[in-house]
FIVO-875246 format. One record per atom (N, C-alpha, C): atom name; residue in three letters; x, y, z. Coordinates in Angstrom, 3 decimals. Example, Ala and Ser with C-alpha at 12.3 -4.5 7.8 and 13.67 -1.06 7.14 Angstrom:
# FIVO-875246
atom:res:east:north:up
N:ALA:13.190:-5.690:7.800
CA:ALA:12.300:-4.500:7.800
C:ALA:13.200:-3.300:7.800
N:SER:12.850:-2.250:7.080
CA:SER:13.670:-1.060:7.140
C:SER:12.900:0.030:7.870
# end
This chain:
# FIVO-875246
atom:res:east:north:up
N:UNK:0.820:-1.176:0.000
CA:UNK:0.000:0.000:0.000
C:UNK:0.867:1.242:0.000
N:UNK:0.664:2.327:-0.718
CA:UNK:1.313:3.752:-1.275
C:UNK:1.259:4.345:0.462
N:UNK:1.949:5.204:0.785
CA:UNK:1.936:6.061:1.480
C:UNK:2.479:7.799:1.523
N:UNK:1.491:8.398:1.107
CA:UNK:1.765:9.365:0.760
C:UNK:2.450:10.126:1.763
N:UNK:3.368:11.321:0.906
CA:UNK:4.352:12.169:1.807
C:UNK:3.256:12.508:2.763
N:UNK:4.027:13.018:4.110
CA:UNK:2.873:13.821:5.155
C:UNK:2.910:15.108:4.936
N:UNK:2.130:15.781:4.406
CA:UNK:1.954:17.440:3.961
C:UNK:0.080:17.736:4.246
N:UNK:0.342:18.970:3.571
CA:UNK:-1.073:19.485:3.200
C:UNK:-0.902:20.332:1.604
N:UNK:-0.020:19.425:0.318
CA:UNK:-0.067:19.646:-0.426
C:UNK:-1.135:19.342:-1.231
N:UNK:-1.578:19.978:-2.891
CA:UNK:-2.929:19.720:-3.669
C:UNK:-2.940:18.326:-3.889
N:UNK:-2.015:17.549:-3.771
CA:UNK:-1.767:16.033:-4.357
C:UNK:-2.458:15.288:-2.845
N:UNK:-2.411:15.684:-2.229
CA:UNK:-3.315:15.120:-0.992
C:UNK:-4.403:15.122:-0.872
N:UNK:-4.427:16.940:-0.619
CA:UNK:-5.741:17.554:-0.686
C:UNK:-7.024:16.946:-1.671
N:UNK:-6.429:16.918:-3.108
CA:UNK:-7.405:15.976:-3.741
C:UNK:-7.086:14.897:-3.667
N:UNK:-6.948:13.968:-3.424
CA:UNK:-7.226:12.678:-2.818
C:UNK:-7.938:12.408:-1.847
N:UNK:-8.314:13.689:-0.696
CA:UNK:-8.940:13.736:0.740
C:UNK:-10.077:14.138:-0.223
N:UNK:-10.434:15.165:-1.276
CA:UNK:-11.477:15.638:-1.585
C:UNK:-12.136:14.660:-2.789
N:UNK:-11.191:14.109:-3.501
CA:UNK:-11.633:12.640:-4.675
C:UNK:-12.429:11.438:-3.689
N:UNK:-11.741:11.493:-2.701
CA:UNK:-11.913:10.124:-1.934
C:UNK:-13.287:10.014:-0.972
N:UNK:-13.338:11.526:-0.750
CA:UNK:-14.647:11.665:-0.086
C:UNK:-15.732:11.700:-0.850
N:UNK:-16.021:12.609:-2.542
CA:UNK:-16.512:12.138:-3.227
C:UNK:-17.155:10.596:-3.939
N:UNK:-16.083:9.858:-4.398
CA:UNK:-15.994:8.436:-4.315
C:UNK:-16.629:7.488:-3.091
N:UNK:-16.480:7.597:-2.262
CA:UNK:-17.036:7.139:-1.259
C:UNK:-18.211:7.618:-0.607
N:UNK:-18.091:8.259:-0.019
CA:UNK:-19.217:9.068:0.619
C:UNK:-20.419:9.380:-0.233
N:UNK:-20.109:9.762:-1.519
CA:UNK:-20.976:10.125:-2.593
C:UNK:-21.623:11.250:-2.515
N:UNK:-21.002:12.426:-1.886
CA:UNK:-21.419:13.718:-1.793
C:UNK:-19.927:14.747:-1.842
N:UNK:-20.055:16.085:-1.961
CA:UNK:-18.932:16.921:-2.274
C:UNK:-18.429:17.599:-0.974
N:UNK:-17.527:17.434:-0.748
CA:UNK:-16.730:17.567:0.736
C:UNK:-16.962:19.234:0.481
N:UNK:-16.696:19.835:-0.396
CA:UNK:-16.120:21.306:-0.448
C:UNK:-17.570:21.734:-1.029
N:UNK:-17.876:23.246:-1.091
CA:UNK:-19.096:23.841:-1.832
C:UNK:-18.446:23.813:-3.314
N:UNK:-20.000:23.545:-4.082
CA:UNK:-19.553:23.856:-5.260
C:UNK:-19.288:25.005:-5.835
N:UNK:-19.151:26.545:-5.302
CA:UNK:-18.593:27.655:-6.150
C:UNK:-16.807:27.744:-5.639
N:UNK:-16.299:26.714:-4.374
CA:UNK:-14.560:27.071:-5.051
C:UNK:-14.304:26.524:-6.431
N:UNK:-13.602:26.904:-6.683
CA:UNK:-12.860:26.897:-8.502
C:UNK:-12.291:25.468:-7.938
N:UNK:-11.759:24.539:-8.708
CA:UNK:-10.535:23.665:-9.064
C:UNK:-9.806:24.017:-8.415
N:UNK:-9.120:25.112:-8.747
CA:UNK:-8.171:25.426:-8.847
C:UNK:-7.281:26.153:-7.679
N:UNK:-8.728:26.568:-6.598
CA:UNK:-8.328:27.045:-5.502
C:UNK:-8.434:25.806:-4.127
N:UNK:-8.996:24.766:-4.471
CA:UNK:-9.863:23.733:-3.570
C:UNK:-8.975:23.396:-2.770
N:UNK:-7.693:22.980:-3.151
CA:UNK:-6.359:22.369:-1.978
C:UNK:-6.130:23.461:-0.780
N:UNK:-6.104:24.659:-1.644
CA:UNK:-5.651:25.913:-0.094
C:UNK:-6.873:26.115:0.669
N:UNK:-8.254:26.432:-0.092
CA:UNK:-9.445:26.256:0.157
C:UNK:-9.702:25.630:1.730
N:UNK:-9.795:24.125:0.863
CA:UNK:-9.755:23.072:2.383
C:UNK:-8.582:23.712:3.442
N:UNK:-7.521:23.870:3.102
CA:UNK:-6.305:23.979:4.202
C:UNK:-7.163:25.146:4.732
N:UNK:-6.850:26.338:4.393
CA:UNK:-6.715:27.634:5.005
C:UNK:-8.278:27.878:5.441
N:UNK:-9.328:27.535:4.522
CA:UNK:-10.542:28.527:4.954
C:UNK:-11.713:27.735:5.139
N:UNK:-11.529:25.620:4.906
CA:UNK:-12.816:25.398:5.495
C:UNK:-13.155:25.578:6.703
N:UNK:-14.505:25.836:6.850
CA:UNK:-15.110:26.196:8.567
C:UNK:-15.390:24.915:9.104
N:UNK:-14.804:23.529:8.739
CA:UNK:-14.781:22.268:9.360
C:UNK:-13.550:21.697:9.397
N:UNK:-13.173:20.923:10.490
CA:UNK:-12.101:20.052:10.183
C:UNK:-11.936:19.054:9.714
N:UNK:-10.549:18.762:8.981
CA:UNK:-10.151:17.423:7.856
C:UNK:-9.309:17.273:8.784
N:UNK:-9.119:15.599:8.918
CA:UNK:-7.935:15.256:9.066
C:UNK:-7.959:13.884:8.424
N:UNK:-6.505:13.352:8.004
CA:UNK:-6.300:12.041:7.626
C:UNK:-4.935:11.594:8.290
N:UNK:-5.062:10.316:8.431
CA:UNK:-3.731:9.574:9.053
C:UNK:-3.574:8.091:7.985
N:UNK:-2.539:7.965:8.060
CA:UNK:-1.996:6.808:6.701
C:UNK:-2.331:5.528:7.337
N:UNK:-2.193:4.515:6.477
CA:UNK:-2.182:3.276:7.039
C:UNK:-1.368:2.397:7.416
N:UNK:-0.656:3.059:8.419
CA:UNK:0.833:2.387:9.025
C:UNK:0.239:1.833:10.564
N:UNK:0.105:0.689:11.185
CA:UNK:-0.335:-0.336:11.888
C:UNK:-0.681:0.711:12.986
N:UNK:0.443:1.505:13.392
CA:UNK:-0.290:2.730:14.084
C:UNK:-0.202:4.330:13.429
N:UNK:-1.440:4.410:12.744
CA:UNK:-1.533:5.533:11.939
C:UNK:-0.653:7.083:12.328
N:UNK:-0.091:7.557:11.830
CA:UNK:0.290:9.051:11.800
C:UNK:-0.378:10.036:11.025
N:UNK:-1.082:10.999:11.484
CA:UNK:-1.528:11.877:11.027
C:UNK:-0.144:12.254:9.629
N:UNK:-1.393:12.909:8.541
CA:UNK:-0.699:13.632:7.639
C:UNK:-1.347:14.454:6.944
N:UNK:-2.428:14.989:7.703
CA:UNK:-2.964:16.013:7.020
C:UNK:-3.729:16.165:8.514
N:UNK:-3.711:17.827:8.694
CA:UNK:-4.830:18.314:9.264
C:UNK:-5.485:19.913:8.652
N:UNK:-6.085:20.462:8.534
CA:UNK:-6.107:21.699:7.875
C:UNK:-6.335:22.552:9.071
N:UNK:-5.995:23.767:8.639
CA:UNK:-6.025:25.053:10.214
C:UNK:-7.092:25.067:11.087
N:UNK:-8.655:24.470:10.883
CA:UNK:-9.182:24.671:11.687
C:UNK:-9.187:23.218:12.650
N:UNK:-9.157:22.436:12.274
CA:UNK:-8.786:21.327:12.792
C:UNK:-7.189:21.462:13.748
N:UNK:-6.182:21.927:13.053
CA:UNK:-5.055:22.707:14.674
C:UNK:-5.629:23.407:15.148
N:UNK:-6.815:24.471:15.238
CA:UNK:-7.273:25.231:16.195
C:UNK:-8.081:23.951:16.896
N:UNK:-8.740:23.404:16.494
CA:UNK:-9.509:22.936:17.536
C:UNK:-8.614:21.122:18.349
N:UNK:-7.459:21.230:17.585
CA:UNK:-6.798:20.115:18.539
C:UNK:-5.880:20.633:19.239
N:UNK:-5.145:22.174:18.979
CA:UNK:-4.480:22.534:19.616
C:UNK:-3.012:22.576:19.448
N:UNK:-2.342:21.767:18.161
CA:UNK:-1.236:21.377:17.409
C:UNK:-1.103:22.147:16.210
N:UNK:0.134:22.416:16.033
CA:UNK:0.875:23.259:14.738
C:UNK:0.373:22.052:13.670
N:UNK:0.554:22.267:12.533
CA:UNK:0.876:21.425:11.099
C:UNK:1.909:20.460:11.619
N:UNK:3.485:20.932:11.897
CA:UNK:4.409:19.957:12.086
C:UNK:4.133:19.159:13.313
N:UNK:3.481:19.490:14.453
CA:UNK:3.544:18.554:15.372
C:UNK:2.259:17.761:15.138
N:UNK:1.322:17.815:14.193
CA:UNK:0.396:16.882:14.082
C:UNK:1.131:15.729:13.154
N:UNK:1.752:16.401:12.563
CA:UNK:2.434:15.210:11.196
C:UNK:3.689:14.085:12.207
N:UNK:3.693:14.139:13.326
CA:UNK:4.784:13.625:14.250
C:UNK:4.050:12.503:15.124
N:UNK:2.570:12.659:14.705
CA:UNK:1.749:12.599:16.155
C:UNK:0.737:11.241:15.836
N:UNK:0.476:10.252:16.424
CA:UNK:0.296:8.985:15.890
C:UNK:-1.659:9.279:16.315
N:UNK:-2.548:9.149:15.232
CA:UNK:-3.593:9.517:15.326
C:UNK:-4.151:8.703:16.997
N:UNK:-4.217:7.916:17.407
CA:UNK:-4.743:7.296:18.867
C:UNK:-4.715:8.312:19.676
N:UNK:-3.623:9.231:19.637
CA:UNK:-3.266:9.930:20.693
C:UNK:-4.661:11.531:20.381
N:UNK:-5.273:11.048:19.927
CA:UNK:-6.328:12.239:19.380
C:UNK:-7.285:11.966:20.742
N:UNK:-7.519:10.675:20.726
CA:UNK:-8.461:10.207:22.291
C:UNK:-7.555:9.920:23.565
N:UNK:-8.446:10.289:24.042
CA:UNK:-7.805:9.604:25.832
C:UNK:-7.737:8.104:25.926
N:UNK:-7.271:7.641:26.425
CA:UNK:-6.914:6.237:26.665
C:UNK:-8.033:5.295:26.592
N:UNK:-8.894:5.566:27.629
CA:UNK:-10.120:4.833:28.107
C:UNK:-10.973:5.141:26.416
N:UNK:-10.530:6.201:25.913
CA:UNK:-11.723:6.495:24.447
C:UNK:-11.408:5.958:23.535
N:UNK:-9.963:5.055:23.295
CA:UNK:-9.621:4.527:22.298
C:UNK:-10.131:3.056:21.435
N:UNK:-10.246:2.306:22.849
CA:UNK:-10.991:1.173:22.287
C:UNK:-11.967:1.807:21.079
N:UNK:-13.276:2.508:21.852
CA:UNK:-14.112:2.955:20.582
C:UNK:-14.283:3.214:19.428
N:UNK:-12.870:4.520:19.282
CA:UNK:-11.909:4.684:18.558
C:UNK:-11.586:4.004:17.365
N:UNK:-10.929:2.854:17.844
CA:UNK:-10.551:1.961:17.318
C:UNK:-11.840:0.870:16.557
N:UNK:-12.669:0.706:17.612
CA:UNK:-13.784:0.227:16.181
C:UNK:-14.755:1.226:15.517
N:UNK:-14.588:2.009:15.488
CA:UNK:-15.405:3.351:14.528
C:UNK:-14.003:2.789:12.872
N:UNK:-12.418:2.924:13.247
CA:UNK:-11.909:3.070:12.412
C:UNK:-11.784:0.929:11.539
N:UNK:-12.144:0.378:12.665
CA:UNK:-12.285:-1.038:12.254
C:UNK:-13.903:-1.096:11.068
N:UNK:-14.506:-0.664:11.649
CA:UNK:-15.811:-0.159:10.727
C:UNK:-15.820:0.321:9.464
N:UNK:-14.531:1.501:9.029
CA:UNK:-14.414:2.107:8.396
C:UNK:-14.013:1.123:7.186
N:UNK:-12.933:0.589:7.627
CA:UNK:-11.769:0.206:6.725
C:UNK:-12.415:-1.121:6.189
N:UNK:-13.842:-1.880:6.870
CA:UNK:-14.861:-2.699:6.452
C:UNK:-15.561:-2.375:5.154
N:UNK:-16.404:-1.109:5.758
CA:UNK:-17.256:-0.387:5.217
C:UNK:-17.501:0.822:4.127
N:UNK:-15.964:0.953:3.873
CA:UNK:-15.725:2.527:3.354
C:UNK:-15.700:3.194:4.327
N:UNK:-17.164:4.076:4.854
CA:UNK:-16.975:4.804:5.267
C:UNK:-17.969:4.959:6.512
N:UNK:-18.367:5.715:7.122
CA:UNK:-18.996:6.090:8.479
C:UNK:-18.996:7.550:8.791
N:UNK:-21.273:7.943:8.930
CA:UNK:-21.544:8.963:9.294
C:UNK:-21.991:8.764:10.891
N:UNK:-22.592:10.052:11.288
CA:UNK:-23.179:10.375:12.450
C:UNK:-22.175:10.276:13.110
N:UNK:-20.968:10.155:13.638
CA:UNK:-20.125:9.647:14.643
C:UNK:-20.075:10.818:15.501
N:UNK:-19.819:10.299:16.775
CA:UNK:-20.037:10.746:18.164
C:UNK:-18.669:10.564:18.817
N:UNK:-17.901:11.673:19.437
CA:UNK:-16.624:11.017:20.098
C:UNK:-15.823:12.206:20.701
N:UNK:-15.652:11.762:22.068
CA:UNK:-14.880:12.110:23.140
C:UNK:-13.310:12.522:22.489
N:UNK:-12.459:13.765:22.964
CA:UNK:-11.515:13.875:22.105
C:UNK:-10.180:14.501:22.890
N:UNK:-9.373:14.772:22.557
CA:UNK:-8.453:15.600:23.726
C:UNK:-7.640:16.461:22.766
N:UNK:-7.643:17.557:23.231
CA:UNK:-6.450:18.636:22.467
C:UNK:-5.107:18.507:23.116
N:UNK:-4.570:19.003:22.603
CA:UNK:-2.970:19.104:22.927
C:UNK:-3.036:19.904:24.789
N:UNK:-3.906:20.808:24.780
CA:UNK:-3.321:21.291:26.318
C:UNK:-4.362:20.383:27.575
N:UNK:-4.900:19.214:26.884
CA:UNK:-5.638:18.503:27.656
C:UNK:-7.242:18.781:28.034
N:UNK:-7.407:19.862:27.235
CA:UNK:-8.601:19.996:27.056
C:UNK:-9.462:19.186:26.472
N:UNK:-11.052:18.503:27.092
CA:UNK:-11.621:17.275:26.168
C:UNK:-12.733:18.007:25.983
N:UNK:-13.333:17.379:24.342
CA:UNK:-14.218:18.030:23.738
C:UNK:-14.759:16.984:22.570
N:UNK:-16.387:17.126:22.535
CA:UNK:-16.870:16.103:21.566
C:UNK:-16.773:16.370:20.298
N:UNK:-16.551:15.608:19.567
CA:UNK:-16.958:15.814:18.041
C:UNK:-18.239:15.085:17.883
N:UNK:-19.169:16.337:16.602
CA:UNK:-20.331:15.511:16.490
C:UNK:-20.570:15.850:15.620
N:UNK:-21.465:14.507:14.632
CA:UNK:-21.845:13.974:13.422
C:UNK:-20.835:14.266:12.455
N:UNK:-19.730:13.504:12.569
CA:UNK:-18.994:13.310:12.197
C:UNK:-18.638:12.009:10.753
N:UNK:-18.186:12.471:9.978
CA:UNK:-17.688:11.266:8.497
C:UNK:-16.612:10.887:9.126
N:UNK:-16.091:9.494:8.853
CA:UNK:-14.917:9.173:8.513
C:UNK:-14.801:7.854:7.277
N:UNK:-13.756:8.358:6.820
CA:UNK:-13.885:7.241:4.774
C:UNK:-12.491:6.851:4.684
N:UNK:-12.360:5.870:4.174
CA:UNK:-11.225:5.279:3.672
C:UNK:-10.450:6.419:2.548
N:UNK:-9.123:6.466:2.771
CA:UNK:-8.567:7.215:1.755
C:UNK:-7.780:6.619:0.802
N:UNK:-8.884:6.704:-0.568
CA:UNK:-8.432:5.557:-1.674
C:UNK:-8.033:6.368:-2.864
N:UNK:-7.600:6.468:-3.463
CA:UNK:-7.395:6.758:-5.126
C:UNK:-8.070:5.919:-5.976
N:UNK:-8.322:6.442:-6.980
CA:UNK:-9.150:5.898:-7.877
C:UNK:-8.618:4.455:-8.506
N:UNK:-8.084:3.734:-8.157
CA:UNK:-7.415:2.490:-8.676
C:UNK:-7.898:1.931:-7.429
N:UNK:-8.231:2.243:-6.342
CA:UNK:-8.042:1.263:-4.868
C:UNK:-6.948:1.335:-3.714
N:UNK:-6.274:1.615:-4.351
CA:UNK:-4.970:1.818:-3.383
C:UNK:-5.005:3.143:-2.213
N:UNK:-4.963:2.163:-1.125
CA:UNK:-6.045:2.868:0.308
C:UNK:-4.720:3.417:0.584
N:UNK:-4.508:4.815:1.125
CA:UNK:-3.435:5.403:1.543
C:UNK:-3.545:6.070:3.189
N:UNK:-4.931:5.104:4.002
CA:UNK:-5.540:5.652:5.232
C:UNK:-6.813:5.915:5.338
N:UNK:-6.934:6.668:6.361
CA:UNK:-8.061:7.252:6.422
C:UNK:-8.538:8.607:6.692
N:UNK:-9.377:9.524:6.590
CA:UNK:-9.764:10.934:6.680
C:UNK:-11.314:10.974:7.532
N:UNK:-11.283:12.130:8.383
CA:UNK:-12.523:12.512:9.101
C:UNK:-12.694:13.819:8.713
N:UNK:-14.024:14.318:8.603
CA:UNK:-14.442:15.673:8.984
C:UNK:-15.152:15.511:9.831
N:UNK:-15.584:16.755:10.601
CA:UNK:-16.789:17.358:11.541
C:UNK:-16.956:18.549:11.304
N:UNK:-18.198:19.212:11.840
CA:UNK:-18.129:20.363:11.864
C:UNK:-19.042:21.134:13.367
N:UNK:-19.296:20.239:13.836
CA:UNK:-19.485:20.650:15.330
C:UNK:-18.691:19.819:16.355
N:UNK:-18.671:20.635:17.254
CA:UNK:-17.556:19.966:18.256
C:UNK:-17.937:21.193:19.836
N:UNK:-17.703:20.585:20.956
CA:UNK:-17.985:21.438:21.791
C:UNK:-17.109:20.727:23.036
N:UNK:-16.732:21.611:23.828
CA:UNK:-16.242:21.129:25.103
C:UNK:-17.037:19.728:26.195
N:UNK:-16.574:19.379:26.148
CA:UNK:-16.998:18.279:27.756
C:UNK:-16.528:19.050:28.783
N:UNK:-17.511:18.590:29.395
CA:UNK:-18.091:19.032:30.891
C:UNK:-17.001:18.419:31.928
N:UNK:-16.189:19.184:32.941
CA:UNK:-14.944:18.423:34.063
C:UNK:-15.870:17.589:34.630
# end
């Protein structure tokens, strides 16, 4: 299986945005960005978070876009360092772990519900949430990708 460089270059970007198409069967992005702007688009100005992590036995993030570091709390480079598990708390991982066992079954998985932790230890839900296999058009799975677009603090 391919493993793509860890960036937030257009060669990703569409693959996160092909793959969600393909799968999911709906358009990750609105239809008035151009082509041509869609890779910085997603990075810099969607009002939801992307993230994807590869398919290495324990995944590493390699893509997150800016609003997704605002709401985990990590730069670009320290998410690309950062082995996706460590997104949940310990006790949240099992779950975790079969939401992404589901995935890699199924394609893909809506509605998702899930307990989360930022970098300064702050926990906070994500809700109704996608997560899809990240395939290229031949098959060749290079991970997996989530969006959300609501998310709110948990309660101490």
């Amino acid at each position: 299986m391919k493993q793509p460089v860890p960036s937030c270059d257009s060669a990703l970007s569409d693959l996160i945005i092909s793959s969600y198409r393909r799968i999911v069967g709906q358009a990750l992005l609105p239809q008035d960005v151009p082509k041509a702007e869609q890779s910085n688009w997603l990075y810099k100005s969607a009002p939801f978070c992307v993230l994807a992590h590869n398919h290495d036995s324990d995944p590493l993030f390699i893509y997150a876009n800016e609003t997704a570091q605002r709401c985990f709390e990590y730069s670009l480079a320290e998410f690309l360092t950062l082995p996706s598990r460590m997104s949940a708390e310990a006790p949240d991982r099992l779950e975790r772990q079969r939401l992404l066992d589901a995935v890699t079954k199924n394609g893909f998985a809506t509605g998702y519900t899930g307990l989360r932790v930022a970098k300064s230890g702050r926990r906070f839900w994500i809700e109704n949430g996608i997560v899809w296999q990240l395939t290229d058009d031949q098959g060749a799975i290079y991970g997996q990708a989530a969006t959300f677009n609501h998310w709110r603090d948990a309660k101490p």
